[in-house]
N, C-alpha and C positions, 0 to 999 in steps of 0.2 A: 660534352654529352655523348655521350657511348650508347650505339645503337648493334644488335644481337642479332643476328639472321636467323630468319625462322626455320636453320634445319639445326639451331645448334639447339643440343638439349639445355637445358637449366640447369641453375644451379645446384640444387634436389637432386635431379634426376641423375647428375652426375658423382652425387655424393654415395647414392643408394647402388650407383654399377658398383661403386668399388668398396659396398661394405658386405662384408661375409661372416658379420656376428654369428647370423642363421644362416643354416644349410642351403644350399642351393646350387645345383648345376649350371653353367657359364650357360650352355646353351638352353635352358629355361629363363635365363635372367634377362640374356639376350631377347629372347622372342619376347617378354614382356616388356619390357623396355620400347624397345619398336612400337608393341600394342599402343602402348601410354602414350604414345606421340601423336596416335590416330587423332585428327583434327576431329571425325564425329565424336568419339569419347566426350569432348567438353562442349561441343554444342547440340549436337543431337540426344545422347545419351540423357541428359537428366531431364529433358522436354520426355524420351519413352520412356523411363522409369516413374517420371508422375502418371503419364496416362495409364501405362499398363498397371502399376500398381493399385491403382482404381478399380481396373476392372477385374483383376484378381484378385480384389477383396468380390467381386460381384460375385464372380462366378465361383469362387469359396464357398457364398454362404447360400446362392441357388446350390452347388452339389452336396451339401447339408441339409438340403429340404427331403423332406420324406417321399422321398419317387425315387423310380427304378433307375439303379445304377449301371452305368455305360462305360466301355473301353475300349481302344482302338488303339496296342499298340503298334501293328503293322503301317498303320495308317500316319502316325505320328511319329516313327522312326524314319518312314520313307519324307514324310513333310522336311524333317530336318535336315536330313542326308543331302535335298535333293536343296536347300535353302543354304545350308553350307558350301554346296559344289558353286553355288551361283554368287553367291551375296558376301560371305563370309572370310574376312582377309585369311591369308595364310599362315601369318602366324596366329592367330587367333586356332585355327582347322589344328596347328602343330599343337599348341597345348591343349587344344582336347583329347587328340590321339595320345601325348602322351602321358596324362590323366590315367584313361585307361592302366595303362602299363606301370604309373609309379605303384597306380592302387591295388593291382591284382601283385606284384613282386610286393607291398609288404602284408598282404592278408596270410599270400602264400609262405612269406616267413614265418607270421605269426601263429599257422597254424602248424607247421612245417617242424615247430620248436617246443610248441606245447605240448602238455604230456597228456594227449587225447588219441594216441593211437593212430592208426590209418585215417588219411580226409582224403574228397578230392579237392584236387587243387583250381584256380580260380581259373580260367582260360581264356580270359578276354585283352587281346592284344592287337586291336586291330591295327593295320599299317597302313588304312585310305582308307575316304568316308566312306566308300560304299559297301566295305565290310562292318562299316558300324551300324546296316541294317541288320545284320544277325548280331551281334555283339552289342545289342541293343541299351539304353540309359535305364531302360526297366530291368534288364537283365541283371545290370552294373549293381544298381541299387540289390534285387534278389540275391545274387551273390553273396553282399558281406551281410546279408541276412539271414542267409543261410549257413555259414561258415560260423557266424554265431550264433546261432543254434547248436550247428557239431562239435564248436569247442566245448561249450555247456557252462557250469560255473566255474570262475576262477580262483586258483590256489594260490597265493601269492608262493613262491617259490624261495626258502630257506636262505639259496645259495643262488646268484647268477652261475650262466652257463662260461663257463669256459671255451674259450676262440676256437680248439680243437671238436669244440661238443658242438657248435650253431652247424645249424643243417640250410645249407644254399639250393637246395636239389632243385627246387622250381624256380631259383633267382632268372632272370630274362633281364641282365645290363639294357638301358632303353638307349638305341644305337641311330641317332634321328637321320645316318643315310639309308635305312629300310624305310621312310615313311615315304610315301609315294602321292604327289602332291599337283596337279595339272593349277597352276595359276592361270585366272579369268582377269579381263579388265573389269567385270563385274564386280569381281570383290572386295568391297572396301570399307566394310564393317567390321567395327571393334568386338573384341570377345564382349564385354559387359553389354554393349546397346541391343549384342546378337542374345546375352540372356533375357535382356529383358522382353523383346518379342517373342522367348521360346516356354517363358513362366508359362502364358497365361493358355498355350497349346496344352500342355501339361498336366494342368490342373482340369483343364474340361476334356481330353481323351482320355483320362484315368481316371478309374474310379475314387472316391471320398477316402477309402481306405487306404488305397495304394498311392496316394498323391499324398494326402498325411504320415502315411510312414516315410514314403520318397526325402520330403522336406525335414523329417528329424531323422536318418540318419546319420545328416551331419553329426550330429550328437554323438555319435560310438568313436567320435575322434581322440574323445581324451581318453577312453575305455582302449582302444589300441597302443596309446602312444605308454598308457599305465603297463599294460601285458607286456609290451614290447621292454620298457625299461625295468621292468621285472629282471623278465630273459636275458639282456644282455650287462644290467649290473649300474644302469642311466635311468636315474628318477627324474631328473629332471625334462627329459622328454615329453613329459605330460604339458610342458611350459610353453609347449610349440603349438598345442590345439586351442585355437580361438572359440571351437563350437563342443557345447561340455554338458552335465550334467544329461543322460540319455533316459533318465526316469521322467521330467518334464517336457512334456510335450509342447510344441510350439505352433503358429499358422505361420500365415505366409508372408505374416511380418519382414523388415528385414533379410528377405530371402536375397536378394544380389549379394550384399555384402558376406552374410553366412556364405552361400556355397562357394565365392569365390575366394573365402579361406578356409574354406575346404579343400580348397586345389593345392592352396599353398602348404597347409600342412601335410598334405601327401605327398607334393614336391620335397621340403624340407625332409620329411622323415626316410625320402627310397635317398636323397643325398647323402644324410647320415648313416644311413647304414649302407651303401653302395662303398662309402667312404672306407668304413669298418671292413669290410668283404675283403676289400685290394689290401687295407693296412693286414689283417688277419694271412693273407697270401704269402704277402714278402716278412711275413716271422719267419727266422731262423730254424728250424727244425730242433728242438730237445735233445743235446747229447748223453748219448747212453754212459752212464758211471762206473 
């Protein structure tokens, strides 16, 4: 009878380090990996996912009622910042900074390469919580809402761009020795148990409006990964977004699992084409005839 010490991982867990069907950086797989091990993940985690989910069905359908709409994000960026610093393990704090950063490097390609003329580019790359009070989740969300807006509607493109034509101008490689990180004995919260206490902030410091587009634009996932394999000549790109159709509106359904394949297709999609960037570098240069 064969007994398993409990630092060793499983048998799963060690199948999925070492598969690289989908894109993924070593050091996001890492940090997830560690996450998954978090002992609250499986005992705490789905005790807060029942309760809060209850109540963000409550407070849904009170911020649906016909009365005066409220928001506070100064108030609910610093609640998080200040609930991260304390509570929230470190790797969990590492994939959300570097969240930011996969999603602003591919909006910034995306628009970067579309044939829309001047934009501004996304700016949000913070490297410690406390810069994600200005670099705000409401910001996040504004951003690729606005970016789609400027791009406006899409032309599918005849021809992909050729390696010499993609424009890296705003690329920012994510370099996790700039993330600056004070670990606490406090923090010992998995990413998923720490969303589920942050839903139901969320929903009741934003307005009806701004919380219901928050939650679907997950949806612009496969509208990205479509434009992007446009551009770069890879349809099958679209195959990476689990959260799709962006004309169907959703609640707050299923919200943990959505956003946090949300992360992952934005992981997977700045790997593949991080991937692409270096491969396009080390081509040989075109000899002249």
């Amino acid at each position: 009878m064969s007994t398993s010490r409990k630092s060793e991982p499983s048998a799963y867990l060690k199948a999925i380090a070492n598969d690289n069907s989908l894109p993924i950086e070593q050091a996001a797989l890492d940090l997830w990996l560690k996450d998954l091990q978090n002992p609250l993940r499986w005992g705490v985690r789905p005790l807060l996912q029942f309760i809060f989910a209850i109540l963000l069905h409550l407070i849904w359908f009170f911020k649906r009622l016909p009365l005066p709409q409220f928001s506070a994000h100064n108030a609910l960026q610093k609640l998080i910042c200040w609930f991260c610093t304390h509570f929230v393990s470190r790797e969990a704090n590492l994939l959300i900074l570097r969240h930011y950063a996969t999603e602003s490097n591919v909006l910034n390609f995306l628009a970067a390469n579309s044939p829309t003329g001047d934009f501004t580019p996304v700016k949000l790359y913070p490297k410690n919580i406390a810069e994600m009070q200005q670099a705000s989740f409401v910001e996040h969300d504004q951003e690729l809402f606005r970016l789609f807006g400027d791009l406006g509607s899409w032309h599918h493109p005849a021809q992909p761009l050729k390696p010499e034509e993609l424009n890296w101008q705003h690329w920012q490689p994510v370099d996790m020795e700039q993330f600056q990180l004070t670990e606490k004995r406090s923090q010992w919260l998995d990413f998923e148990s720490a969303h589920a206490l942050f839903m139901c902030l969320f929903c009741l410091l934003l307005t009806r409006e701004q919380y219901r587009d928050a939650i679907n634009g997950f949806n612009l996932d496969q509208s990205i990964a479509i434009r992007i394999g446009d551009l770069i000549g890879e349809p099958k790109l679209a195959e990476m977004a689990y959260n799709k159709y962006p004309h169907y509106l959703v609640g707050p359904w299923n919200l943990g699992q959505r956003f946090l394949m949300h992360g992952f297709f934005t992981e997977q999609l700045y790997a593949y084409l991080e991937k692409r960037r270096l491969a396009d570098r080390c081509q040989p240069e075109p000899v002249a005839v």
